[in-house]
Wavefront OBJ file of the C-alpha trace (Angstrom):
o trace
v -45.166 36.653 -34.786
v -41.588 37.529 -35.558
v -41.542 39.481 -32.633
v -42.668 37.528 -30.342
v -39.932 34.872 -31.568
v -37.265 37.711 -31.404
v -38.882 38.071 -27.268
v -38.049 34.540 -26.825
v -35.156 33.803 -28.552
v -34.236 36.852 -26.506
v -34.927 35.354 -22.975
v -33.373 31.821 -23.848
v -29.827 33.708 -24.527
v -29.061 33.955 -21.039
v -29.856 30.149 -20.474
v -27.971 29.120 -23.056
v -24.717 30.675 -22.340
v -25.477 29.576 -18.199
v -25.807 26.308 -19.627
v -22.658 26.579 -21.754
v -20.305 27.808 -19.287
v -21.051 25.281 -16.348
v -20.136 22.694 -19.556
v -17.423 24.294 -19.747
v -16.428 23.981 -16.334
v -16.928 20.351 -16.658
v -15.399 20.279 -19.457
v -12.131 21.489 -18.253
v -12.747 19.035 -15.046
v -13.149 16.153 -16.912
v -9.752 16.863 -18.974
v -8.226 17.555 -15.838
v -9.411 14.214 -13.752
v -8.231 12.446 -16.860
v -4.294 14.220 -16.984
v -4.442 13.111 -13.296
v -5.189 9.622 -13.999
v -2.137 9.653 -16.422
v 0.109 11.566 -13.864
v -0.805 8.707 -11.842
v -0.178 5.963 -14.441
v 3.696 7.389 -14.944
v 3.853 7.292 -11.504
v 2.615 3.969 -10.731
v 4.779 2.421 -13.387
v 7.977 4.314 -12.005
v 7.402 2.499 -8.616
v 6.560 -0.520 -10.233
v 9.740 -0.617 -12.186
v 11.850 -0.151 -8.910
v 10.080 -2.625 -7.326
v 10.897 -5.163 -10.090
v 14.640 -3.644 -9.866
v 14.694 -4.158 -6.463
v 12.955 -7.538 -5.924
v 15.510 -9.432 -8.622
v 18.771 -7.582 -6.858
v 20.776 -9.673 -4.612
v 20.127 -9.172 -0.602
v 22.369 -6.773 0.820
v 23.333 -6.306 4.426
v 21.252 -5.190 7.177
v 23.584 -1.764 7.599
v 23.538 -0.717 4.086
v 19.710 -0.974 3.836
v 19.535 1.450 7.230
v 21.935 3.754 5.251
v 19.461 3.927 2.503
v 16.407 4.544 4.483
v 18.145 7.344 6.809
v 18.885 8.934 3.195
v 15.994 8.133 1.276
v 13.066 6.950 3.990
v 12.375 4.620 1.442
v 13.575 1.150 1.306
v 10.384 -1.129 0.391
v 11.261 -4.613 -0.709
v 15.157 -4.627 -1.171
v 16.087 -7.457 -0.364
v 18.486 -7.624 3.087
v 20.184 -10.271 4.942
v 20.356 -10.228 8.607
v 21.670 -12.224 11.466
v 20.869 -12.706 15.218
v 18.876 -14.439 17.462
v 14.943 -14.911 18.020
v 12.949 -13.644 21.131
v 10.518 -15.608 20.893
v 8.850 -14.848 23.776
v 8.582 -11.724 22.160
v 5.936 -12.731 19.324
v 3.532 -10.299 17.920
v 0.766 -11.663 15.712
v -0.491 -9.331 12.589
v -4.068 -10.676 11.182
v -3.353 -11.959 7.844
v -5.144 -14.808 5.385
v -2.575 -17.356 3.078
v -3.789 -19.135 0.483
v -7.404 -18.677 1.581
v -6.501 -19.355 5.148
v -7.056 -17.403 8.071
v -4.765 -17.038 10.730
v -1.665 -14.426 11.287
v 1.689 -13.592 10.196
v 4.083 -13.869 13.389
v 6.685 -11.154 13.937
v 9.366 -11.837 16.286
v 12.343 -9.559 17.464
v 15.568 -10.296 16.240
v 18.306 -9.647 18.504
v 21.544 -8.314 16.913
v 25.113 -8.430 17.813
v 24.930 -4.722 18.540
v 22.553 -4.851 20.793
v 19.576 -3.321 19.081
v 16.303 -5.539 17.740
v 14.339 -5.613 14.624
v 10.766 -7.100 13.616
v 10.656 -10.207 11.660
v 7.772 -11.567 9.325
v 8.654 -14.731 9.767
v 5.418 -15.730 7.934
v 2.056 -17.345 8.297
v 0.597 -19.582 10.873
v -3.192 -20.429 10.868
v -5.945 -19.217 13.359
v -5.557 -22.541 15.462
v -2.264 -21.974 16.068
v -1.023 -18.694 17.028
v -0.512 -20.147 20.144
v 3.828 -20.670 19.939
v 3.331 -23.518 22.265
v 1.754 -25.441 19.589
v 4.406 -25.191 17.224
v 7.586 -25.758 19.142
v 9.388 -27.072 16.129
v 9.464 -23.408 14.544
v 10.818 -21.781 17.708
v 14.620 -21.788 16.399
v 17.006 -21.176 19.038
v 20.824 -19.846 18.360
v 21.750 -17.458 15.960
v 20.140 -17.529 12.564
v 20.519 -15.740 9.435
v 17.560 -14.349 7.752
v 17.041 -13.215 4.075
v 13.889 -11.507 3.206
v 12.617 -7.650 2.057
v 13.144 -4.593 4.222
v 9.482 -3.128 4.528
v 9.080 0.047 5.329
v 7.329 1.258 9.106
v 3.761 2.855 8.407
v 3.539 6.393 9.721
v -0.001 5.938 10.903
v -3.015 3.960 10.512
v -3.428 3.563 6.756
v -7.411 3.073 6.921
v -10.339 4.266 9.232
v -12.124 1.133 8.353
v -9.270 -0.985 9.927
v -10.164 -1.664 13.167
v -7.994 -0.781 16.391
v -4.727 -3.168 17.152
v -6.073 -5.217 20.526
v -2.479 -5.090 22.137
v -3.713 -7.314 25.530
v -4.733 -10.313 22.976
v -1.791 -9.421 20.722
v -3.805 -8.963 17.605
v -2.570 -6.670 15.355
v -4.521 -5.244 12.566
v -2.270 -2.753 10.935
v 1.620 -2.805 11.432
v 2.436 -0.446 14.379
v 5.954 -0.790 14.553
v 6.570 0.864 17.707
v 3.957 -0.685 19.937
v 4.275 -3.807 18.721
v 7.668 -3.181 19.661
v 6.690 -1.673 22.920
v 4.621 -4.662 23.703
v 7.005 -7.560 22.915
v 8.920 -7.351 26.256
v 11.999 -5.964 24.639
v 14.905 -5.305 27.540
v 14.189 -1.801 28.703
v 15.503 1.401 26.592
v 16.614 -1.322 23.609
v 17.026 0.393 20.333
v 15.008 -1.279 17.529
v 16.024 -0.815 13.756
v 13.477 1.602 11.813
v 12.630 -1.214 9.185
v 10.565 -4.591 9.394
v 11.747 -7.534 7.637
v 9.735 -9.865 5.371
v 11.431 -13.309 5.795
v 11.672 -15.030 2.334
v 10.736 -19.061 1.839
v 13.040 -20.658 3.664
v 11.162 -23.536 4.875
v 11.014 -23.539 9.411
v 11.490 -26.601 11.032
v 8.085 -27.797 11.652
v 6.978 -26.023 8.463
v 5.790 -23.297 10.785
v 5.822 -20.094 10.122
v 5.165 -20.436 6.790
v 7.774 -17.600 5.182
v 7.429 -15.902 1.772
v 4.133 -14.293 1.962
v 4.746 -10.796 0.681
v 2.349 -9.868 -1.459
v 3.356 -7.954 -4.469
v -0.017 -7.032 -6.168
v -0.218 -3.124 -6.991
v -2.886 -2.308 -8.914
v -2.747 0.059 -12.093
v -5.770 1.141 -13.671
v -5.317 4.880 -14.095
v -5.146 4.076 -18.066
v -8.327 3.048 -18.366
v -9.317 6.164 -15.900
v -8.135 8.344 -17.921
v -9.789 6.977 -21.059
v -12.745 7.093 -19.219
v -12.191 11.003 -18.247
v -11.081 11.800 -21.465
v -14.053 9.945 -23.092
v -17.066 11.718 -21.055
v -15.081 14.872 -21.886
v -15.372 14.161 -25.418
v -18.768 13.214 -24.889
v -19.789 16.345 -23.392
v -18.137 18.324 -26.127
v -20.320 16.469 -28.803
v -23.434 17.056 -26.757
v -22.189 20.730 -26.878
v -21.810 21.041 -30.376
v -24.769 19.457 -31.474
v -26.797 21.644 -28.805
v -25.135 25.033 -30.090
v -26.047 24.079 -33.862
v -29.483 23.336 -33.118
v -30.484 26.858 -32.853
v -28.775 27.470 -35.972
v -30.890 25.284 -38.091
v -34.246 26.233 -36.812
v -33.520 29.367 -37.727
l 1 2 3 4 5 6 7 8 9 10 11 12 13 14 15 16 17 18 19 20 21 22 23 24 25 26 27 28 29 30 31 32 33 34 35 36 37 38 39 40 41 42 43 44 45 46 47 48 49 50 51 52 53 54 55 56 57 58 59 60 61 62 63 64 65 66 67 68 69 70 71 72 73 74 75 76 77 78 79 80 81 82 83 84 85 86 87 88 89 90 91 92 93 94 95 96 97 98 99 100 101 102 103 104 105 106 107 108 109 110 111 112 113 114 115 116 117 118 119 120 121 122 123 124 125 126 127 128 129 130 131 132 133 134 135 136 137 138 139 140 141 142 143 144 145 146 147 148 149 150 151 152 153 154 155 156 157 158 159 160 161 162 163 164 165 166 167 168 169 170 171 172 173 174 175 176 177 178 179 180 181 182 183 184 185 186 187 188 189 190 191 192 193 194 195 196 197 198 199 200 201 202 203 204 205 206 207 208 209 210 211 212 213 214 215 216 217 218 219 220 221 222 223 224 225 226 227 228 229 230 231 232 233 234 235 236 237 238 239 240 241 242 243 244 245 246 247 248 249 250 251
């Protein structure tokens, strides 16, 4: 009888350290997944904190934000203050939903005294009117001076499940800077600034575009990702354990 035990306990060796080193493995995944998540969390609250620095600053000029991103290629809501004059004609519409509404945010080339353009959010208009024609009130004409946040350009399409920008309806679903540029009837070989523009809430005549809708909504949950890495890597340790004693006390 005792050998026959000693045959068996003999074959389930192997098994048992298989089975121990692929926890292993996992173990050392999970613990890893769960420094990640709190990589992450320092990271996120870094860039939260200079957004919050940035958001309560006071707007600077238009020049010395373009300084900034040629140095940094990161200027994301500072605020800026700009002046020049709207092309209206030159309207691009971005698919967007306010306050439950759908309908689009309307950015319009600003022409500047040097000659060069940028993008404006001016804000929101609903789905009935992204037509300019019915909103003449909001058409401004004469030089203006807008405050807002400098947003940075996108570098590509930031999701595969977005669909494509329909340029002949001007329907924009992500922000392509330089075809909605392209596509706004800009005077030929115009230099545009790098940047968009968020326009703050400044109210338009007409109450159209509605201005202020940057949403500032980041979400950080890598805390509680990481306590959930950490705590099925605990988990499988105890399972471990308790499997590695077992053995012990049949003996």
């Amino acid at each position: 009888m005792s050998k026959a035990l000693a045959k068996t306990a003999g074959r389930s060796r192997p098994k048992t350290a298989l089975l121990l080193g692929l926890c292993l493995v996992l173990f050392v995944i999970l613990l890893g997944l769960g420094t990640w998540q709190m990589q992450r969390l320092h990271s996120k609250e870094d860039l939260l904190a200079t957004i919050d620095q940035r958001t309560h600053s006071a707007p600077r000029p238009l020049v010395d934000v373009e300084k900034e991103f040629a140095a940094t290629g990161d200027v994301d809501y500072t605020p800026v203050t700009v002046s020049g004059t709207f092309l209206h004609s030159g309207e691009r519409h971005f698919y967007a939903t306010w306050d439950g509404d759908a309908g689009f945010n309307v950015y319009t080339p600003l022409a500047l005294d040097d000659g060069r353009f940028v993008l404006i959010n001016r804000g929101f208009v609903p789905y009935d009117l992204k037509d300019a024609a019915r909103r003449p009130q909001g058409q401004v004409t004469g030089k203006v001076t807008v405050t807002g946040l400098a947003r940075n350009p996108l570098p590509a399409k930031p999701s595969m499940m977005l669909p494509d920008n329909d340029v002949a309806k001007n329907i924009f679903y992500w922000k392509d800077r330089d075809v909605m540029a392209a596509s706004a009837g800009l005077p030929a070989g115009a230099p545009l600034v790098p940047i968009f523009i968020d326009a703050d809430k400044t109210p338009n005549p007409g109450g159209l575009p509605v201005g202020g809708v940057t949403i500032i909504d980041l979400p950080n949950s890598h805390l509680q990702y990481a306590f959930t890495w950490y705590g099925l890597a605990a988990a499988l340790a105890a399972v471990l354990i308790i499997r590695l004693r077992c053995p012990a006390k049949a003996e």
